[in-house]
LUMMILUM-277632 format. One record per residue (C-alpha): residue number from 1; x, y, z. Coordinates in pm, 1 decimal. Layout:
<kolke k="NUM" x="X" y="Y" z="Z"/>
...
//
This chain:
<kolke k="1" x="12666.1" y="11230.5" z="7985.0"/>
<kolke k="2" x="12581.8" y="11364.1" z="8348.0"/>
<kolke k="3" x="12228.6" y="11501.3" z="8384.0"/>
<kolke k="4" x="12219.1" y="11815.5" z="8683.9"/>
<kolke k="5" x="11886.8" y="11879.8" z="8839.1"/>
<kolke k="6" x="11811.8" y="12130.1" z="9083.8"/>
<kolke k="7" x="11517.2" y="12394.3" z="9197.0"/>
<kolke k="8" x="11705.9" y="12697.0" z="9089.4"/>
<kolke k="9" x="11924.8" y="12781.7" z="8810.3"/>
<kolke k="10" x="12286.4" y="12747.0" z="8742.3"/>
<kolke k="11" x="12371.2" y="13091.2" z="8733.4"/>
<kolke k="12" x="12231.7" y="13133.5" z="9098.8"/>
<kolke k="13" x="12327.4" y="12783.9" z="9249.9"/>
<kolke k="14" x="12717.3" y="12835.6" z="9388.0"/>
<kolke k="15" x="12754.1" y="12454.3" z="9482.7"/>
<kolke k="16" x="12568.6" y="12347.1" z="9141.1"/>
<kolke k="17" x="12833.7" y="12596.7" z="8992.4"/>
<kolke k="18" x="13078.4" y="12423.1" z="9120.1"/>
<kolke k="19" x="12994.1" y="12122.0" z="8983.0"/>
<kolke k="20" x="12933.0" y="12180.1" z="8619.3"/>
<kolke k="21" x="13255.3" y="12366.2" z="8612.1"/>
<kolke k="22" x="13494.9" y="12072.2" z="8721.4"/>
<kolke k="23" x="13256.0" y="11868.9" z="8460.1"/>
<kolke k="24" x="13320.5" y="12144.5" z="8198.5"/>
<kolke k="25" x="13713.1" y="12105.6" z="8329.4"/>
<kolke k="26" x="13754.9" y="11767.2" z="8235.5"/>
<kolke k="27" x="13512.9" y="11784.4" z="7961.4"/>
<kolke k="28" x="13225.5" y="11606.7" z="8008.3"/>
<kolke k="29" x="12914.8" y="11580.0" z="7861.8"/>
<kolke k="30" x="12611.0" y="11720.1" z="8017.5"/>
<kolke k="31" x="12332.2" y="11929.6" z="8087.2"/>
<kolke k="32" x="12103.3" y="12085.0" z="8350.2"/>
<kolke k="33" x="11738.3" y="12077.8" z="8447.8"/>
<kolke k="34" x="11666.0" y="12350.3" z="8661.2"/>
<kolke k="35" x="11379.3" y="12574.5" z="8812.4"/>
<kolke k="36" x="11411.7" y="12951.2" z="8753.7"/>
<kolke k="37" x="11223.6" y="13022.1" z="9040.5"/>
<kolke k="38" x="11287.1" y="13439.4" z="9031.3"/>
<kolke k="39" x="11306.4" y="13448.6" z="8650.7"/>
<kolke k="40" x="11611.0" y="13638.2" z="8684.6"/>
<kolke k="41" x="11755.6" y="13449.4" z="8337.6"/>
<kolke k="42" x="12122.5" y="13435.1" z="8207.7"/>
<kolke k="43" x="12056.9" y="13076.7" z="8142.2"/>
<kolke k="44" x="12372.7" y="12848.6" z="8036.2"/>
<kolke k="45" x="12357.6" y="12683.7" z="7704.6"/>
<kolke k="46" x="12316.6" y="12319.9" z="7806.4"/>
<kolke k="47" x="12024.2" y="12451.0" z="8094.2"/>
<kolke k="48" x="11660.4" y="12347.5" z="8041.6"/>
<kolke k="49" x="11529.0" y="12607.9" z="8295.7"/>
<kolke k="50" x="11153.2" y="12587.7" z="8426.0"/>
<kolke k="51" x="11040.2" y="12912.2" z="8422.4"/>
<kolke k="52" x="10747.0" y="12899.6" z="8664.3"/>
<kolke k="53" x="10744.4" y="13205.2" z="8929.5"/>
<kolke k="54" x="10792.0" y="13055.0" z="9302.2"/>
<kolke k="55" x="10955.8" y="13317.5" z="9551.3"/>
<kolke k="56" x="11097.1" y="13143.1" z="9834.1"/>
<kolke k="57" x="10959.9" y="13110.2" z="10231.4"/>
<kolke k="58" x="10537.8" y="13088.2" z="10080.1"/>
<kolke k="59" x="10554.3" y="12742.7" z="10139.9"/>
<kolke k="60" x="10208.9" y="12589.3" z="10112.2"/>
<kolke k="61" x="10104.3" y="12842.3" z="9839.1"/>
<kolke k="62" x="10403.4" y="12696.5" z="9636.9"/>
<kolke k="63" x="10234.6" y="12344.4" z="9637.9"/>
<kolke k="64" x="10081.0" y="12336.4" z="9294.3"/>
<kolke k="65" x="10415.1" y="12477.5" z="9112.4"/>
<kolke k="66" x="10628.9" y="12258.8" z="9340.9"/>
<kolke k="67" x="10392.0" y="11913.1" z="9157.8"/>
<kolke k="68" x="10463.1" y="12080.2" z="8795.1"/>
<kolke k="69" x="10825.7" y="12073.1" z="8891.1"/>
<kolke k="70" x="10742.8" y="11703.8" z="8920.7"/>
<kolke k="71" x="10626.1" y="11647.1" z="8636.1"/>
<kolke k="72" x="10844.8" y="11934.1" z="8422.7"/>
<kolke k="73" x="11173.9" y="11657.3" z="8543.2"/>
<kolke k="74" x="11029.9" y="11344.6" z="8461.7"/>
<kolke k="75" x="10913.1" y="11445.2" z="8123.4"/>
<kolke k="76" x="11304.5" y="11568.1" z="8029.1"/>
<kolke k="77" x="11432.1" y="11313.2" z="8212.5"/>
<kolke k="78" x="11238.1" y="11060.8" z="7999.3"/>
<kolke k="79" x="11248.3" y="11241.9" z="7662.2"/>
<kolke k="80" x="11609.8" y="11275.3" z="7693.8"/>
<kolke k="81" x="11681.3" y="10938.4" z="7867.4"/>
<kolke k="82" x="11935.2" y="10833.3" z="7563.6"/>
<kolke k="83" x="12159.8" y="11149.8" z="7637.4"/>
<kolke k="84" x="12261.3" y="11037.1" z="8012.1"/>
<kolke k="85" x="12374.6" y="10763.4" z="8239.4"/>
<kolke k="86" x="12416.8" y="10929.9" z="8587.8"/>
<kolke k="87" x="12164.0" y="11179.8" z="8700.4"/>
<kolke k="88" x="12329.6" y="11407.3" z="8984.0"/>
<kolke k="89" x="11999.5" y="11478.7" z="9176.4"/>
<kolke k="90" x="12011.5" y="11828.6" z="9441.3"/>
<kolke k="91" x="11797.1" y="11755.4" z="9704.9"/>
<kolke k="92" x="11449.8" y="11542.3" z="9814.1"/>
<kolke k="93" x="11236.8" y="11764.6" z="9573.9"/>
<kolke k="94" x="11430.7" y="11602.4" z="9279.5"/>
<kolke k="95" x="11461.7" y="11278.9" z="9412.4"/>
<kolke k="96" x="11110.7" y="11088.4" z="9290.2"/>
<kolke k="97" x="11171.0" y="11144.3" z="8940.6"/>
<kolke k="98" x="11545.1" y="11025.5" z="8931.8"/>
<kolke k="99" x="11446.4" y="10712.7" z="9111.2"/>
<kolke k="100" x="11225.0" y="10656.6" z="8868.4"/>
<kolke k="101" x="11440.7" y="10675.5" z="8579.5"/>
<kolke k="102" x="11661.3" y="10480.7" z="8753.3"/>
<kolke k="103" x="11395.1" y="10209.0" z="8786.5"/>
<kolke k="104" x="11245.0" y="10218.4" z="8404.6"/>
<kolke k="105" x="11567.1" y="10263.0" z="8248.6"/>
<kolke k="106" x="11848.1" y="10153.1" z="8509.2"/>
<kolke k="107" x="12086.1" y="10487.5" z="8507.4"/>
<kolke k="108" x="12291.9" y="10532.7" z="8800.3"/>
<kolke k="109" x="12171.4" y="10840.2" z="9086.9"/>
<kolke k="110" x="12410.8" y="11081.2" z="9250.4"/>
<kolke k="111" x="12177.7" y="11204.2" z="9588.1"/>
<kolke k="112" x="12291.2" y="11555.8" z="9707.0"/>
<kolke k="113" x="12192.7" y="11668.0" z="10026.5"/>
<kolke k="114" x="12224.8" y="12006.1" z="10009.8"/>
<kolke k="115" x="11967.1" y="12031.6" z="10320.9"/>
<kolke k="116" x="11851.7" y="11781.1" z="10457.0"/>
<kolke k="117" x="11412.0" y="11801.1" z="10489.4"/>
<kolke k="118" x="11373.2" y="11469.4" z="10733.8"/>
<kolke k="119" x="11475.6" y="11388.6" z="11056.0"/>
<kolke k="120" x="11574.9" y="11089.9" z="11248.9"/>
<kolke k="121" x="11301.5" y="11096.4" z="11480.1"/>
<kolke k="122" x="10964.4" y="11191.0" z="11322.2"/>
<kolke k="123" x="10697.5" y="11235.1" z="11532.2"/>
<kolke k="124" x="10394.7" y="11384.2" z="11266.7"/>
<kolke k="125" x="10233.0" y="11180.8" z="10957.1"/>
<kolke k="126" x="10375.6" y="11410.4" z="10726.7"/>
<kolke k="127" x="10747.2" y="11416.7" z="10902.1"/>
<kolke k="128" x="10731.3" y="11001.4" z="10874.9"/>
<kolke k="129" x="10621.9" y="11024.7" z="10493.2"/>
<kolke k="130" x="10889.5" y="11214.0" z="10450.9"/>
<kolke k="131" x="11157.8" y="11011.7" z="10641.4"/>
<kolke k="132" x="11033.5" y="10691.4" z="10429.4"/>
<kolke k="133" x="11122.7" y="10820.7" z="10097.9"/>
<kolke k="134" x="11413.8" y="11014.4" z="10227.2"/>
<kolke k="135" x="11513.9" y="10667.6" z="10329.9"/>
<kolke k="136" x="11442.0" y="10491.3" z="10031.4"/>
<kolke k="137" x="11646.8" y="10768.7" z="9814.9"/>
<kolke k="138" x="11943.4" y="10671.0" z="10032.6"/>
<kolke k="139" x="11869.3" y="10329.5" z="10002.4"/>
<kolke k="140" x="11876.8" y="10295.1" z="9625.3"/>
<kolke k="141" x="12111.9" y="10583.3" z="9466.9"/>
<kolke k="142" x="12442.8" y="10516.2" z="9419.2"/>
<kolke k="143" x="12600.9" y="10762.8" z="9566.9"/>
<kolke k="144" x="12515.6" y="11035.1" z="9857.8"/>
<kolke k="145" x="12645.7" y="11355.7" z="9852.8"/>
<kolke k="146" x="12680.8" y="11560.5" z="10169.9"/>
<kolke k="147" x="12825.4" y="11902.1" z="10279.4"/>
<kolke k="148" x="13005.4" y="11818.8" z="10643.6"/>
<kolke k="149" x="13083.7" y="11441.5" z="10783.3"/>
<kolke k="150" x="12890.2" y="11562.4" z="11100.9"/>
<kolke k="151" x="12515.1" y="11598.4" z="10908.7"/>
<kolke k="152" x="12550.8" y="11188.1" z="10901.2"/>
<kolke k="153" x="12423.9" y="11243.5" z="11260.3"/>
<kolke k="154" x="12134.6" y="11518.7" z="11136.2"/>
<kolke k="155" x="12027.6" y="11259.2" z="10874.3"/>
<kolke k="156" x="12076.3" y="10963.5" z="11131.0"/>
<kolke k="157" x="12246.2" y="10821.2" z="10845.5"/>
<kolke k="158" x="12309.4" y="10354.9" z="10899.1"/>
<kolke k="159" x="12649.0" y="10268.9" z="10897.1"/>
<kolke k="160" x="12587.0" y="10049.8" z="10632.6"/>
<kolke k="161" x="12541.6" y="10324.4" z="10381.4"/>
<kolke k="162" x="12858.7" y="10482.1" z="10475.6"/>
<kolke k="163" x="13007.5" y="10335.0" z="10142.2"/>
<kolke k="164" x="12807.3" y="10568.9" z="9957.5"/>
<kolke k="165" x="12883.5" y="10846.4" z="10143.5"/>
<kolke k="166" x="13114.4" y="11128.6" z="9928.9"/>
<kolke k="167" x="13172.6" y="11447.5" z="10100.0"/>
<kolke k="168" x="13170.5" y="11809.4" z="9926.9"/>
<kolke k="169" x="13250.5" y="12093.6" z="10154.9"/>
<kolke k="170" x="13099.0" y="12423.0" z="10004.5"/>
<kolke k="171" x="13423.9" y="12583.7" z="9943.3"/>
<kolke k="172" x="13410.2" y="12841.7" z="9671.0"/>
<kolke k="173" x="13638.1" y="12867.5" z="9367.4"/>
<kolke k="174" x="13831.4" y="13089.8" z="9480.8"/>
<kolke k="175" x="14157.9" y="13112.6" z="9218.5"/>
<kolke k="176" x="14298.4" y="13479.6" z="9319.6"/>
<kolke k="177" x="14553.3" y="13551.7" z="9618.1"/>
<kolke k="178" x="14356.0" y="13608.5" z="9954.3"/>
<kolke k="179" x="14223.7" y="13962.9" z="9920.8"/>
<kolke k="180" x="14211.9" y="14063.0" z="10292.7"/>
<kolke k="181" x="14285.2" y="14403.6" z="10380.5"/>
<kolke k="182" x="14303.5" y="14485.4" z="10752.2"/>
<kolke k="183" x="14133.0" y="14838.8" z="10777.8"/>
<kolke k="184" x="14280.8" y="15124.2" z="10904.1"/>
<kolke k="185" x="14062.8" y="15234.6" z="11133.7"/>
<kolke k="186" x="14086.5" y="15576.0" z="11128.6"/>
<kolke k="187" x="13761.5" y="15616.8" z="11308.7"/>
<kolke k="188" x="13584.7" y="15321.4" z="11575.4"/>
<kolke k="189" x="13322.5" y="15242.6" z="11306.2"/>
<kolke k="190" x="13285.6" y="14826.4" z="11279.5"/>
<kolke k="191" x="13236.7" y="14700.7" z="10944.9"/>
<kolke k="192" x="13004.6" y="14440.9" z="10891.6"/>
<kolke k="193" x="12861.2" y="14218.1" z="10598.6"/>
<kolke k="194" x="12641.4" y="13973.8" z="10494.5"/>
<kolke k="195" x="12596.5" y="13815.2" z="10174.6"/>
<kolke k="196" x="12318.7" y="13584.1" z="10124.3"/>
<kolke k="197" x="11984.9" y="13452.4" z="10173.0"/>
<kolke k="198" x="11731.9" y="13685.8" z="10336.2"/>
<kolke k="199" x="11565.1" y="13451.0" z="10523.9"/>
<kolke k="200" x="11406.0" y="13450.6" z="10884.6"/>
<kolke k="201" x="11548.2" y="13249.5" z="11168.6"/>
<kolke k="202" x="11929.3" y="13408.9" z="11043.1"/>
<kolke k="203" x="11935.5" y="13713.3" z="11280.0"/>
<kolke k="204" x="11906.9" y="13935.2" z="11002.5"/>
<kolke k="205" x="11615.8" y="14103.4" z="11215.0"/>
<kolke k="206" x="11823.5" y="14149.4" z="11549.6"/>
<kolke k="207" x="12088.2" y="14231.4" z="11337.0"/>
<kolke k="208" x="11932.5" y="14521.4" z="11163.6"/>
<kolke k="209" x="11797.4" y="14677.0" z="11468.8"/>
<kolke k="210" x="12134.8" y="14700.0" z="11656.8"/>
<kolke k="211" x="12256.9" y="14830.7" z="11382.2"/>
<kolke k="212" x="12055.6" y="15087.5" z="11330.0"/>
<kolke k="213" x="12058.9" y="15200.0" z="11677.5"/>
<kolke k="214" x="12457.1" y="15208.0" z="11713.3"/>
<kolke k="215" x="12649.3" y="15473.9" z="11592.3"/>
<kolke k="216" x="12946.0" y="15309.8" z="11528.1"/>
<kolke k="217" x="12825.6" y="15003.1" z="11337.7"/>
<kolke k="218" x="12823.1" y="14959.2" z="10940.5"/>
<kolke k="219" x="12665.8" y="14687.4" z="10778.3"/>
<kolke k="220" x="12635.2" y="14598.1" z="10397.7"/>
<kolke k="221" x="12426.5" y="14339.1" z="10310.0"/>
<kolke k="222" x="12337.1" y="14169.2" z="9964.3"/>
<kolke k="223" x="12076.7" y="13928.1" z="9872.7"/>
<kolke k="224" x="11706.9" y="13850.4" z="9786.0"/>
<kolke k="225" x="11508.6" y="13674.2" z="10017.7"/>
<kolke k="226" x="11184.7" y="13659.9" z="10253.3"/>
<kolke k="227" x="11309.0" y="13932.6" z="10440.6"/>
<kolke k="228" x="11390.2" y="14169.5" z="10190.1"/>
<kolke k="229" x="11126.1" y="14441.8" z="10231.7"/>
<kolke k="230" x="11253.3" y="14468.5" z="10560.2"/>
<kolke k="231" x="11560.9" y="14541.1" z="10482.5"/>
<kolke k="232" x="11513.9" y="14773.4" z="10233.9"/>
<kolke k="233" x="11299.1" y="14979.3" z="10472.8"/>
<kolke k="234" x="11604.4" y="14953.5" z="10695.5"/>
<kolke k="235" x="11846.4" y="15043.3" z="10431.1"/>
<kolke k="236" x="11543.9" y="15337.1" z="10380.4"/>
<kolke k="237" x="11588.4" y="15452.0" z="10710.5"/>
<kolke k="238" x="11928.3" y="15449.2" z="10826.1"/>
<kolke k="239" x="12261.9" y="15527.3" z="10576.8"/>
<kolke k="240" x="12463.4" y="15267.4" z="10777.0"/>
<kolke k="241" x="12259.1" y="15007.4" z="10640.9"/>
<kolke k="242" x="12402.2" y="14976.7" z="10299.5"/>
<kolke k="243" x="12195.3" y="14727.5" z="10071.7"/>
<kolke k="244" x="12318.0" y="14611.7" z="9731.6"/>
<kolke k="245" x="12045.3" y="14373.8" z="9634.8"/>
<kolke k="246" x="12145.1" y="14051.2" z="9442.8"/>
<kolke k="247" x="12524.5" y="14016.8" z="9303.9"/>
<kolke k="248" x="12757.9" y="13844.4" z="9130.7"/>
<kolke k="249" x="12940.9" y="13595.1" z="9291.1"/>
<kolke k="250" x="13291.8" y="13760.4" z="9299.0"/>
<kolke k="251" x="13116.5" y="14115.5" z="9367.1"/>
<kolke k="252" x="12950.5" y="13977.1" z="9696.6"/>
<kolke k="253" x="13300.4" y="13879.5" z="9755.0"/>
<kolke k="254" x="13400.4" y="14231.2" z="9739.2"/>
<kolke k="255" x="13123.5" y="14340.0" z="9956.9"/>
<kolke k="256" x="13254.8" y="14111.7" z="10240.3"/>
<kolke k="257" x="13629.2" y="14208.9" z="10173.8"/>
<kolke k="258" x="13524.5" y="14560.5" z="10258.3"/>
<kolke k="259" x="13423.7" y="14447.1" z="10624.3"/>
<kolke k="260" x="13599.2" y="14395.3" z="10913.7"/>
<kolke k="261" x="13379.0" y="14118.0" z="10986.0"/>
<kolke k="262" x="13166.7" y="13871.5" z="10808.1"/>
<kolke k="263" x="12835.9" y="13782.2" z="10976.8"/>
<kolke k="264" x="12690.9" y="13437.6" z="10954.5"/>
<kolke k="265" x="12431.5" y="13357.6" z="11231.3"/>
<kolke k="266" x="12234.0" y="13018.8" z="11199.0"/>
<kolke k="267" x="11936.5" y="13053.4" z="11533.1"/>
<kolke k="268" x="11837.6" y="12660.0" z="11632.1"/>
<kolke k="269" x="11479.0" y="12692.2" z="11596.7"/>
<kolke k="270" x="11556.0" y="12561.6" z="11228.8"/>
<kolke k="271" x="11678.0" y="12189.4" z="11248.9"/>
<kolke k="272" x="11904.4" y="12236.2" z="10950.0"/>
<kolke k="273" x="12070.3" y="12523.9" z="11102.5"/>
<kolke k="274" x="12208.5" y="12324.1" z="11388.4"/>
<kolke k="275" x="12407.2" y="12136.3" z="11086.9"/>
<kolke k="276" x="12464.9" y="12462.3" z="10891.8"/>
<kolke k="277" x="12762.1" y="12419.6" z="10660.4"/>
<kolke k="278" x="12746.7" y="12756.3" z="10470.7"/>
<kolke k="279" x="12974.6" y="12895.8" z="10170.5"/>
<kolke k="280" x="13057.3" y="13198.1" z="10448.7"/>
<kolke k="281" x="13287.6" y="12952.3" z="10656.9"/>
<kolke k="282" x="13455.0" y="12906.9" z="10357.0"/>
<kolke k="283" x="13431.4" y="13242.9" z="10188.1"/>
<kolke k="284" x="13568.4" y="13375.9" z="10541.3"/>
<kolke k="285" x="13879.1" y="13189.8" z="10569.9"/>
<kolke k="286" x="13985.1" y="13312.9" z="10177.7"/>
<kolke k="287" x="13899.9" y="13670.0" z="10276.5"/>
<kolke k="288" x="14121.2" y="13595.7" z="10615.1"/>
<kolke k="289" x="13830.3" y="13739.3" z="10788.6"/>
<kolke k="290" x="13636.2" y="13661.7" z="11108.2"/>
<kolke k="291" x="13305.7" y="13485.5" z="11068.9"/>
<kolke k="292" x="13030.4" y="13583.7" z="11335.5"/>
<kolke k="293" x="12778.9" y="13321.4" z="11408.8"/>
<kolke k="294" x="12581.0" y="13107.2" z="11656.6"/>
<kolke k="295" x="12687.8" y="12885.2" z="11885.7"/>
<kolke k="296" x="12524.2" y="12515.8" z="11955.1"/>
<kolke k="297" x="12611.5" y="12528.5" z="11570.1"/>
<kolke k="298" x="12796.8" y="12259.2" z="11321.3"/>
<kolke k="299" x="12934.7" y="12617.3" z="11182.3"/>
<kolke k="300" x="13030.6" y="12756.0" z="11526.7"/>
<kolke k="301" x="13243.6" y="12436.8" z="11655.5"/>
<kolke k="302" x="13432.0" y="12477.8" z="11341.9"/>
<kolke k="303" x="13476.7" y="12828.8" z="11423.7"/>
<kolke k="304" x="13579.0" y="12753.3" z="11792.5"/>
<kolke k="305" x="13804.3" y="12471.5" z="11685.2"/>
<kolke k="306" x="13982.1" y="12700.0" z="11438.7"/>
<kolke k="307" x="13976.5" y="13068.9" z="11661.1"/>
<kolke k="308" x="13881.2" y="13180.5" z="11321.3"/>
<kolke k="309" x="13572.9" y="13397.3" z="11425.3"/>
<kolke k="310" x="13340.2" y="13493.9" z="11688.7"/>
<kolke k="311" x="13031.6" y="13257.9" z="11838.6"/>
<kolke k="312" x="12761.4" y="13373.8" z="11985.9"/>
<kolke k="313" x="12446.5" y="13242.3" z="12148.3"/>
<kolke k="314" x="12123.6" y="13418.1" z="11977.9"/>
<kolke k="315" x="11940.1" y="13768.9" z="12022.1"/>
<kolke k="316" x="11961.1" y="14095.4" z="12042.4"/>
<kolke k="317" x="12123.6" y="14144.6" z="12379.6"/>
<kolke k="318" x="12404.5" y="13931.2" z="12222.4"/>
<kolke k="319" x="12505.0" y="14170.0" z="11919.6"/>
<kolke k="320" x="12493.8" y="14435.8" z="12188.7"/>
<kolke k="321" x="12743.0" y="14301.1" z="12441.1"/>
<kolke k="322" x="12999.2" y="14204.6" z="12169.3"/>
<kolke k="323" x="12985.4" y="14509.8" z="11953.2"/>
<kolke k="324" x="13022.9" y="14703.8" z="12279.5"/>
<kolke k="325" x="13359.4" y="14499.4" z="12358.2"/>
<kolke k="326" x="13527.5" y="14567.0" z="11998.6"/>
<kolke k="327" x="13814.2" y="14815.3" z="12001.2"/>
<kolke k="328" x="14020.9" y="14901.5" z="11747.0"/>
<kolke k="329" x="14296.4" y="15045.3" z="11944.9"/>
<kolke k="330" x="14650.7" y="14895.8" z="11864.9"/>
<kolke k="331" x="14705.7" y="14766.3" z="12195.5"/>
<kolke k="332" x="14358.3" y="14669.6" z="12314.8"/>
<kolke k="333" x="14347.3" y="14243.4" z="12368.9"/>
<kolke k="334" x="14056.0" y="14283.9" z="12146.5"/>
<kolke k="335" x="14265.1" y="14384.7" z="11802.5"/>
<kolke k="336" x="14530.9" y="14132.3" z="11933.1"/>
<kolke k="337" x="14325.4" y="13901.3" z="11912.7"/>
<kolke k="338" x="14130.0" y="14032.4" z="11593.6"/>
<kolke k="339" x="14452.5" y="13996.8" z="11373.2"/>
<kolke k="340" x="14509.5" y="13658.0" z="11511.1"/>
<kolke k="341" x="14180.8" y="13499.3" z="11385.5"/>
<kolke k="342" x="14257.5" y="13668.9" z="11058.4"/>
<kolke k="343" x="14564.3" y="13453.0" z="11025.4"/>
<kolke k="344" x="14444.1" y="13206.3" z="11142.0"/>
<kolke k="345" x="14138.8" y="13173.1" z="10876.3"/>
<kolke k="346" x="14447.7" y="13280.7" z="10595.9"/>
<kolke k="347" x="14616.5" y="12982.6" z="10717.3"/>
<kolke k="348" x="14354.7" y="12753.8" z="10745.3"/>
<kolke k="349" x="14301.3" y="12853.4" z="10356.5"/>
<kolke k="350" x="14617.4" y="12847.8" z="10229.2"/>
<kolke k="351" x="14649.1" y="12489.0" z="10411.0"/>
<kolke k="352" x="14358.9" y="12296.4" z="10355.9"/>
<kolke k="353" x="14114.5" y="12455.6" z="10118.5"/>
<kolke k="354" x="14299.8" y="12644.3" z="9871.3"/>
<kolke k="355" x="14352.2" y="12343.9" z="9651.1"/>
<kolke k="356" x="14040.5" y="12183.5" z="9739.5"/>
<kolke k="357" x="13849.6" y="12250.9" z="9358.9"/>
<kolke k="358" x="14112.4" y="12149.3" z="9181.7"/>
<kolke k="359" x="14184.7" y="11810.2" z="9399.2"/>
<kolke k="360" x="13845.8" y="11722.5" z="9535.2"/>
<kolke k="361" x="13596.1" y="11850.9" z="9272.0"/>
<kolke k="362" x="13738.0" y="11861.6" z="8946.4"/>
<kolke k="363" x="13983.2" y="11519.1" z="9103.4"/>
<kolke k="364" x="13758.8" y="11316.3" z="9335.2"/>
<kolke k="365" x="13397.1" y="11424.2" z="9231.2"/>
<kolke k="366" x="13422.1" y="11376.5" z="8834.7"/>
<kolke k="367" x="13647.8" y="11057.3" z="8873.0"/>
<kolke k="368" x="13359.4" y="10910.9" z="9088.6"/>
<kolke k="369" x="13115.2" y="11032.3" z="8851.1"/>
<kolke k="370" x="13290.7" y="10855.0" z="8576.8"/>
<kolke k="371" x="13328.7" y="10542.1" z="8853.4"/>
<kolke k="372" x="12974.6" y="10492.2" z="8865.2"/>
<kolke k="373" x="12864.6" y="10583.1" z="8496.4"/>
<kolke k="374" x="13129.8" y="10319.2" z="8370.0"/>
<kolke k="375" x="12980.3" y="10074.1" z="8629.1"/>
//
């Protein structure tokens, strides 16, 4: 039996997703505890959801629901300790009460970094607290999870826990033929999308205010986040700003297939963004569209490496001076050179990543799950 926890629920979770279903796929035995933090419901069967209200970005005022968290995992972690051998553990915030377990009752931890909350080089009390149990979790699970080779160097990761190290790329199950569809273009409008978190520091905010102050730009955008009354007063304002609110998985992916290009920005101010390895890479390269992003980026020297998008450096004045070099006329170098990062993100899929859930997760992932359980 494999035991999921993580601070939000299946249903929401795409990597978590991911997971249970190449566990499901090879039919495993488990179950989920997870934290419904939006109480949005549509819980699966085998889910123990903690239903405590905790919107994202309040930090500090989520403090006391963040400790009953705590305490909601150890007690169904303990009270179920006979149903499980290898807890698969999302993050630091789930991390205290697996070690625990591990301790009292000797099952075997699976540490996922999904983002990473410490840094090599702390320099406050609270940043070193952190970094000490951040090191100890590495230090005593059995295996560490992480989304890119290159956050090794974010975490400052020793060589000597390299053996533990099992890398999961967020590439999304994506079982249909590539549904890009180069637009027509009738008219010089540039479609735009982003499907996501609405979260600061993600140049949603320069983003909406070029938008909404160029004629020919279109942007839809789906999500729920910090920033959502703003863009609903955006949306509000201006009908080129198209906002869907939270979707399905395979309708956001619908939403992006209907832009010309798929925006991804990650600004540096947030250490994790620097390492940023988001499902839109991914999701990008099955629609065979260009990803937009930021350069200085773990995201935009894939995109560089692969001429599979645009990169950017932050701000306003940024947006401006690209959108004001697109062209959609046949011959322009800009189209040229448009429909050759689409093929080259349809080839990068079809080559690399279109297999990768049936090899790596439901292969790799559950075979070292069962590895470690049988250890």
């Amino acid at each position: 039996m494999i035991c999921f926890v993580r601070c939000s629920n299946i249903r929401e979770d795409i990597r978590l997703n991911k997971y249970v279903q190449a566990c499901k796929d090879r039919k495993l035995d488990i179950f989920a505890i997870t934290w419904d933090r939006l109480k949005v419901g549509g819980y699966e069967e085998f889910e123990i959801p903690f239903k405590m209200y905790t919107p994202y970005g309040r930090r500090w005022k989520n403090l006391f629901n963040k400790i009953l968290w705590q305490f909601f995992i150890c007690y169904h972690l303990f009270w179920r300790r006979k149903r499980y051998n290898v807890i698969h553990a999302c993050d630091f915030d789930t991390m205290l009460p697996a070690l625990l377990v591990k301790i009292l009752f000797k099952k075997k931890i699976v540490y996922d970094i999904y983002d990473a909350i410490s840094i090599k080089d702390p320099k406050t009390p609270l940043e070193r607290v952190i970094r000490f149990f951040d090191t100890l979790f590495i230090r005593y699970c059995d295996k560490l999870i992480l989304a890119d080779q290159g956050r090794t160097l974010q975490i400052g990761l020793e060589r000597c826990f390299f053996e533990k190290l099992f890398v999961v790329e967020n590439v999304p199950i994506c079982t249909n033929d590539i549904i890009n569809q180069v637009n027509g273009h009738q008219s010089d409008i540039i479609y735009l999308s982003y499907v996501g978190v609405l979260d600061r520091f993600r140049g949603l905010e320069d983003l909406l205010e070029v938008v909404s102050t160029r004629e020919n730009l279109l942007l839809y955008i789906a999500g729920v986040g910090t920033l959502q009354p703003l863009v609903e007063k955006y949306s509000s304002q201006c009908d080129r700003i198209v906002y869907y609110g939270i979707l399905p998985y395979q309708d956001g992916l619908k939403v992006m297939a209907k832009s010309d290009i798929i925006i991804g920005m990650y600004y540096k101010n947030i250490e994790n963004h620097r390492y940023a390895a988001p499902n839109k890479f991914y999701e990008s390269l099955f629609e065979a569209k260009p990803l937009l992003t930021t350069e200085g980026t773990l995201v935009g020297h894939k995109v560089l490496d692969n001429d599979c998008g645009y990169v950017l450096r932050e701000g306003k004045e940024a947006l401006r001076d690209f959108f004001s070099k697109v062209s959609w006329k046949k011959d322009s170098v800009f189209y040229k050179s448009y429909i050759q990062k689409c093929d080259n993100a349809k080839m990068l899929w079809v080559s690399k990543y279109s297999s990768y859930y049936n090899i790596h997760l439901k292969g790799n992932y559950v075979d070292m799950l069962l590895e470690i359980a049988q250890s």
